[in-house]
C-alpha positions in Angstrom: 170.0 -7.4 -84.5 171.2 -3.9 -85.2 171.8 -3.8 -88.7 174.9 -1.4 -88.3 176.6 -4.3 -86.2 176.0 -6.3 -88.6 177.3 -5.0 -91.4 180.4 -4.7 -88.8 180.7 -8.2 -88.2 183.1 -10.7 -89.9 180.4 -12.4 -91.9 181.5 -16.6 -90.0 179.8 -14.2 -86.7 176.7 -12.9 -88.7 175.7 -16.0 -89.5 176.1 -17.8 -86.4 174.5 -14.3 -84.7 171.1 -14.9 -87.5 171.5 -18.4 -86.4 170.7 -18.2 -82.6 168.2 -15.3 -83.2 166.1 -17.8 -85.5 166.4 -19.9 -82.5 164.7 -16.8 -80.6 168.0 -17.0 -78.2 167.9 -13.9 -75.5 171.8 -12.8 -75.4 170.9 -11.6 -72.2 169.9 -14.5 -69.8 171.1 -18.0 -72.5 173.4 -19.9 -70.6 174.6 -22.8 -71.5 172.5 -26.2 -69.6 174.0 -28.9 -67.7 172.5 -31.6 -69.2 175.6 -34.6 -68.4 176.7 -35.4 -64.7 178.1 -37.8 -62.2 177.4 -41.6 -64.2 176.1 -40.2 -66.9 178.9 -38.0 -67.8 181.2 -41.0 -67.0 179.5 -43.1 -69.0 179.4 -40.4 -72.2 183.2 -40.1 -71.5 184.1 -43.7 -71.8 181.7 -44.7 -75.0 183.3 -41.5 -76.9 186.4 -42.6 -79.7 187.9 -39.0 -79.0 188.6 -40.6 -75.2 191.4 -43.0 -77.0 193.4 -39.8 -78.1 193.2 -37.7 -75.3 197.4 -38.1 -74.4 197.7 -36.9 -78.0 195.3 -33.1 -77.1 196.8 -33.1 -73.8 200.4 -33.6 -75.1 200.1 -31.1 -77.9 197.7 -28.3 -76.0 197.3 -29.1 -72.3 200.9 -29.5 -71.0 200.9 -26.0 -72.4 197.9 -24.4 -70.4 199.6 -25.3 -66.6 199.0 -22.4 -64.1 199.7 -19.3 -65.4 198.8 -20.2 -69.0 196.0 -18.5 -69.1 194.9 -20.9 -71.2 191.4 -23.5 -70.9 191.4 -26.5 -73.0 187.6 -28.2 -73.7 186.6 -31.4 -76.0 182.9 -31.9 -76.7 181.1 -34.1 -78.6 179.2 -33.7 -81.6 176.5 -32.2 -80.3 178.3 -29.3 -78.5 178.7 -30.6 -75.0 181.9 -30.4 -72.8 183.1 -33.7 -71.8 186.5 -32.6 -70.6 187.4 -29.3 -69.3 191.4 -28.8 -68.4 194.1 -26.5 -68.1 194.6 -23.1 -66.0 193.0 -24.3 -62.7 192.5 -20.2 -62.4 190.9 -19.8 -65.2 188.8 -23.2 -65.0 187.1 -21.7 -61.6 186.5 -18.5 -63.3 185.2 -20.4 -66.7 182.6 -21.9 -64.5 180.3 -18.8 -63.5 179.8 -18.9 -67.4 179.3 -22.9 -66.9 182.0 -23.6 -69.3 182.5 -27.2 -67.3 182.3 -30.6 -67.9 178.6 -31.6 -68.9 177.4 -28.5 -70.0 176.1 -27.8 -74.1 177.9 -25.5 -75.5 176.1 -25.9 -79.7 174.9 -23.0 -80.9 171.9 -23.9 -80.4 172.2 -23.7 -76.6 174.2 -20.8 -76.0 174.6 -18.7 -79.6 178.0 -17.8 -81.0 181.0 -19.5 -79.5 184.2 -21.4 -81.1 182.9 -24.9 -79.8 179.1 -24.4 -80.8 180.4 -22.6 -84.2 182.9 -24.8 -85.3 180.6 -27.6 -85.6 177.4 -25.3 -86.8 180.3 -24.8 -90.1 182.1 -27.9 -89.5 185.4 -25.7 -89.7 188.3 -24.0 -87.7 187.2 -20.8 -86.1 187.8 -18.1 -83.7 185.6 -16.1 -82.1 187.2 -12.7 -80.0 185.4 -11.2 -76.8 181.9 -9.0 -78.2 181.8 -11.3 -81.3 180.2 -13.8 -79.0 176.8 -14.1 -78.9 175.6 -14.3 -75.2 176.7 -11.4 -73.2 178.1 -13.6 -69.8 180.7 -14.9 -73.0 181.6 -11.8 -74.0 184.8 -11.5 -71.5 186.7 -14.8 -73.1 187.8 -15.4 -76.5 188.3 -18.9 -77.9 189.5 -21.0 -81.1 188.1 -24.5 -82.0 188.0 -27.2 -84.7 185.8 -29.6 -85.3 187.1 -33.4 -85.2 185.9 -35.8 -88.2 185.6 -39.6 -87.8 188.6 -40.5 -90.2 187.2 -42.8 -92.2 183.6 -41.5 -92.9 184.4 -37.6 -92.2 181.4 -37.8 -90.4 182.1 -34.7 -87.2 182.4 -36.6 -83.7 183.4 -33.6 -81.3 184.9 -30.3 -81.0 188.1 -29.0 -80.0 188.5 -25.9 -78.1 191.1 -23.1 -76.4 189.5 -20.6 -74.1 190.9 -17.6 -72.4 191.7 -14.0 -72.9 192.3 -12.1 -76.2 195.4 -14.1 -77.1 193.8 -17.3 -77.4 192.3 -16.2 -80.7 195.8 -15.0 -82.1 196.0 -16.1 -85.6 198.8 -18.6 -85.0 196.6 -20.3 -82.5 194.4 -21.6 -85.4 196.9 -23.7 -87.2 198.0 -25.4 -83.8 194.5 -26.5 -82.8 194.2 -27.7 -86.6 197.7 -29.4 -86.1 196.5 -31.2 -82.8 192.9 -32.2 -84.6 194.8 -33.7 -87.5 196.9 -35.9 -85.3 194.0 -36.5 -82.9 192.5 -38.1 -86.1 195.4 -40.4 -87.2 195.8 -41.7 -84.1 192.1 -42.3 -84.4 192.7 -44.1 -87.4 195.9 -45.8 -86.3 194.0 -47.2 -83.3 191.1 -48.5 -85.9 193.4 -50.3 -87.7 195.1 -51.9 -85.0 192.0 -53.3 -83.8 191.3 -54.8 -87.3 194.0 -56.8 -87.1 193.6 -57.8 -83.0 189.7 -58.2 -83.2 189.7 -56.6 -80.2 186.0 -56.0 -79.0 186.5 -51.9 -79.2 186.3 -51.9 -82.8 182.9 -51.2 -84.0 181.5 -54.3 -86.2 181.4 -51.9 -89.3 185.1 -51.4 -88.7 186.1 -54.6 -88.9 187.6 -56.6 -91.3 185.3 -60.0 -91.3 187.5 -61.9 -92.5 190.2 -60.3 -89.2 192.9 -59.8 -91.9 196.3 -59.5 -90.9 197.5 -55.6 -90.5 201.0 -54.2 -91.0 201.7 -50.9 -89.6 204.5 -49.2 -91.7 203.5 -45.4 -91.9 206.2 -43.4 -89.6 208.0 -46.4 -88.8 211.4 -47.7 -90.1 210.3 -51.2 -89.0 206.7 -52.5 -89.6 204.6 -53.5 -86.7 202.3 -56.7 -87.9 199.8 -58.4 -86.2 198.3 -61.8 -87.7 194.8 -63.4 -87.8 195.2 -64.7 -84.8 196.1 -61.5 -82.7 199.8 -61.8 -82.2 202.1 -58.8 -83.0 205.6 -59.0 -83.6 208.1 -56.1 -85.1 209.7 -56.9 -88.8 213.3 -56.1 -89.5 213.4 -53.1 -92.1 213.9 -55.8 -94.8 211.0 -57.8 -93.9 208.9 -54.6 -93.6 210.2 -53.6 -97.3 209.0 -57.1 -99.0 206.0 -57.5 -96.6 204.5 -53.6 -98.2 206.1 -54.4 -101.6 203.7 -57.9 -101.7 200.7 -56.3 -100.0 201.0 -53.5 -102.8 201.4 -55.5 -105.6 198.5 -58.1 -104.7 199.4 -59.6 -108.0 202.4 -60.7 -107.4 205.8 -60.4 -108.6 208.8 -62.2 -110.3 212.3 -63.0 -108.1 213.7 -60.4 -110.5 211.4 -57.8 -110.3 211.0 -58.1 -106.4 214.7 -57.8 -105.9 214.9 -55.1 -108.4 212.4 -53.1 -105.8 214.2 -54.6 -103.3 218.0 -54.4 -104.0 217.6 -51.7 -107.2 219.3 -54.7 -109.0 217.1 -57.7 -111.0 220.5 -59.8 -110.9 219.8 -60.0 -106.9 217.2 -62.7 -107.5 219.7 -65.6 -105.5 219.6 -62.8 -102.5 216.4 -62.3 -102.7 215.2 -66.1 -102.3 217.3 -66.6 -99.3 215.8 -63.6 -98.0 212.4 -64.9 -98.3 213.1 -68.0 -96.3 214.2 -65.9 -93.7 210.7 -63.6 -94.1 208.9 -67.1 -93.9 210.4 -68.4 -90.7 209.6 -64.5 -89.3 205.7 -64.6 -89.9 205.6 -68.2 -88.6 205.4 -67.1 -84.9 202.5 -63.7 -85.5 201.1 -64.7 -89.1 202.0 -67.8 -90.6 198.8 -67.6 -92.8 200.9 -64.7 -94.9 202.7 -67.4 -96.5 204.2 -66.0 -99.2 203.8 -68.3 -102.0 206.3 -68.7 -104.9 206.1 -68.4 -108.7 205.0 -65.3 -108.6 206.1 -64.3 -104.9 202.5 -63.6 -103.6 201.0 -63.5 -100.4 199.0 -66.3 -99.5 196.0 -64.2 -97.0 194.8 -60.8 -97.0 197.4 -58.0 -95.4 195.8 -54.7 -94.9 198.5 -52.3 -94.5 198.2 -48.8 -93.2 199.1 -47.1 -96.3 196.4 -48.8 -98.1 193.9 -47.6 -95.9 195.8 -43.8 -96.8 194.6 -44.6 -100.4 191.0 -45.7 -99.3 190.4 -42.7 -97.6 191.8 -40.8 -100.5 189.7 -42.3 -102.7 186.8 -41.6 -101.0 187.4 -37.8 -100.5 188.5 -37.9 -96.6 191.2 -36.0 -97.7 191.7 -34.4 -94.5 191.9 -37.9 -92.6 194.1 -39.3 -95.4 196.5 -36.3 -95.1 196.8 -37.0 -91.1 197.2 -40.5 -91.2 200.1 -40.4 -94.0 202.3 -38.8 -91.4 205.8 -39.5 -92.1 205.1 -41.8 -95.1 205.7 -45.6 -95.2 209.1 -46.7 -93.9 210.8 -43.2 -94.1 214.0 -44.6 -93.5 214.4 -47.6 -96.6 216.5 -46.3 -99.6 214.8 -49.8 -101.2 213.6 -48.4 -104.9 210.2 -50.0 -104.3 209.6 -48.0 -101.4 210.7 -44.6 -103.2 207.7 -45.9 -105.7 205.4 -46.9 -103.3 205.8 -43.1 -101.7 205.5 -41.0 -104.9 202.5 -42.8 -106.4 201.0 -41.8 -103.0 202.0 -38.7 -102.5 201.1 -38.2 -106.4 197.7 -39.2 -105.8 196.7 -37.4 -102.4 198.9 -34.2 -103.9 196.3 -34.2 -107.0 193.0 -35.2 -104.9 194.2 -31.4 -102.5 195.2 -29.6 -105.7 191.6 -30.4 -107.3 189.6 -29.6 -103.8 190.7 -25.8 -103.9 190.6 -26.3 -100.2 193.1 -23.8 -98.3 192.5 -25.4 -94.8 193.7 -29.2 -96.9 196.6 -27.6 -98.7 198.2 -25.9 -96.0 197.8 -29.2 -93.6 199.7 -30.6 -96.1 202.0 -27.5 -97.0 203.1 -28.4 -93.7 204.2 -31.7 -93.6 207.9 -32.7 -94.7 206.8 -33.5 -98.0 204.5 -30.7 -99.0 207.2 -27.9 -97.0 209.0 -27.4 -100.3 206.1 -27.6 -102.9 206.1 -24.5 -104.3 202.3 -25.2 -106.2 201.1 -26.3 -103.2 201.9 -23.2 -101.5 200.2 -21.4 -104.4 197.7 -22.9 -104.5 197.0 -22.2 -100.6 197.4 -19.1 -101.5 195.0 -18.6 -104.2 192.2 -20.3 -102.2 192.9 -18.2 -98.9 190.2 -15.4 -98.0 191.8 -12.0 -99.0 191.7 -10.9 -95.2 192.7 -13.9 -94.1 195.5 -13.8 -91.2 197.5 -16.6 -92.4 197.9 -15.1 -96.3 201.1 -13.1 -94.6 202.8 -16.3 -93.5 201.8 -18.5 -96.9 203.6 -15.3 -99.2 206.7 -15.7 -96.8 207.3 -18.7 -97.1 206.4 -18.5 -101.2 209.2 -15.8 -101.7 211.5 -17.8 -99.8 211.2 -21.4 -101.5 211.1 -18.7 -104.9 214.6 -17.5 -103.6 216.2 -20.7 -103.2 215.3 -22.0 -107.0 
């Protein structure tokens, strides 16, 4: 390598270039192998988890690369190769004299520097513009990718990837493909948990609860979706949701008073409160009767995994990332019941000290931008303060800063 373009280069692209020369890569004649096609590329499609969330990619990035876009859209797995290729049907046919196509390997260990093969060499967001690549049939296109983590053991599964011209690595483009990775993982998650609670056969057999607990979905709902031991799913009035999380948060158990005073805001609610729980009980007899609840103190009488637990788990075991995208809209964003509120801010407390203690900018800003972490000023701050000093997105992090300083 010529040392003077080296010392040119944005030092993510040195690396990577030191990278595929170690390899004894030619950036003259590498191209990137075919090494999936016809069943076997089938079959690689179907067995791979980022297959269940492919509405979510093509919702958020490919309805957006139609003719005329301009615009390529590739998912890989996690060793770098293309499983689907979509978008610009234009630039798809002129993507595959590079064989940027379903099937081919695109790590960096196959064809040098690129945003698919780069992203996971890092395992980060990056964007890689025109001569930064390192094969020179690449040199043309421009492309942005992130890497996608299993959202439970943060373990990388695949790649996601825009290709095209110079706009394509535009700094705004970054924080979309994050955006799309991040709910590619909930849903990821979400999907997991489901199949917990169903047993159905897609869920791995280290996913699964032995014991086929029931699940209650509550996260971004105002009513909770529960499905019982036995498979059956049913939808809980918002009350019913409330006491259902309530219980399954406080495993313990809880008094009349103190339940209604979650509940109703109001201890002296108790006589309310017991009729209500009738009514809960006749509810879960047709999807999980095993939930009980038991009196004395009002308990549940199984296991209920909830969704928001499994928030906490992944919290707790530094999947930050995948705890921030599954928290989504919270649990049950529309109950005013005080329980909830405290449910919520213990949460949010926890996963807002766990991103303030990473110095992380990528995991403060994903959750700078959800509706909770919009208005935290030390949030933002702290985004700031762990951004790269040339980074592109510092501009739009001090904007928003001065105006959430204004409005104080």
């Amino acid at each position: 390598m010529d040392e003077g373009v080296s010392r040119a280069m944005r030092p993510v692209v040195d690396a990577s270039w030191r990278r595929a020369e170690r390899a004894r890569l030619d950036p003259e004649h590498v191209s990137a192998p075919l090494v999936l096609d016809g069943p076997a590329l089938d079959d690689a499609r179907r067995a791979h988890p980022i297959s269940a969330a492919l509405p979510v990619i093509r919702q958020l990035l490919v309805r957006d690369a139609d003719p005329d876009s301009r615009v390529v859209v590739a998912i890989g797995d996690e060793r770098g190769r293309l499983l689907w290729v979509e978008g610009d049907p234009v630039l798809r046919r002129r993507a595959e004299s590079m064989l940027f196509v379903p099937g081919a390997a695109w790590a960096e260990g196959d064809v040098g520097t690129s945003a698919p093969g780069t992203a996971l060499a890092i395992g980060g967001g990056v964007q890689i513009r025109g001569a930064e690549h390192f094969s020179y049939e690449v040199k043309p296109w421009s492309c942005t990718a992130v890497p996608v983590r299993d959202p439970e053991s943060g373990d990388i599964i695949g790649v996601v990837d825009v290709t095209g011209e110079d706009q394509v690595a535009a700094p705004h483009v970054l924080p979309l493909v994050e955006a799309t990775v991040a709910a590619v993982e909930r849903e990821l998650l979400i999907a997991r948990l489901r199949d917990r609670g169903s047993g159905h056969p897609a869920a791995s057999r280290a996913h699964r609860s032995p014991a086929r607990a029931a699940q209650l979905r509550i996260l971004g709902r105002d009513t909770g979706e529960l499905t019982g031991q036995s498979g059956r799913t049913g939808t809980l009035s918002t009350r019913h949701s409330e006491l259902l999380a309530l219980l399954a948060w406080h495993g313990d158990g809880l008094s009349a008073e103190r339940l209604a005073e979650l509940v109703y805001g109001d201890a002296r609610r108790a006589v309310t409160l017991r009729a209500e729980m009738v009514r809960l009980r006749r509810a879960l007899g047709s999807v999980a009767p095993e939930l009980g609840p038991l009196t004395r103190p009002y308990r549940l009488a199984a296991p209920l995994e909830t969704d928001i637990g499994a928030v906490v788990d992944l919290q707790r075991r530094g999947a930050h990332r995948a705890a921030v995208a599954a928290y989504g809209g919270g649990p049950l964003p529309g109950s005013a019941a005080p329980g909830l509120d405290e449910l919520r801010e213990e949460v949010v407390g926890r996963l807002r000290e766990a991103l303030l203690e990473s110095g992380s900018a990528d995991l403060l800003l994903a959750w700078a931008e959800t509706d909770r972490g919009a208005d935290d000023v030390e949030i933002w701050r702290a985004a700031l303060h762990a951004l790269p000093p040339q980074s592109p997105r510092r501009a739009l992090v001090v904007a928003h800063l001065l105006a959430l300083e204004s409005a104080e």
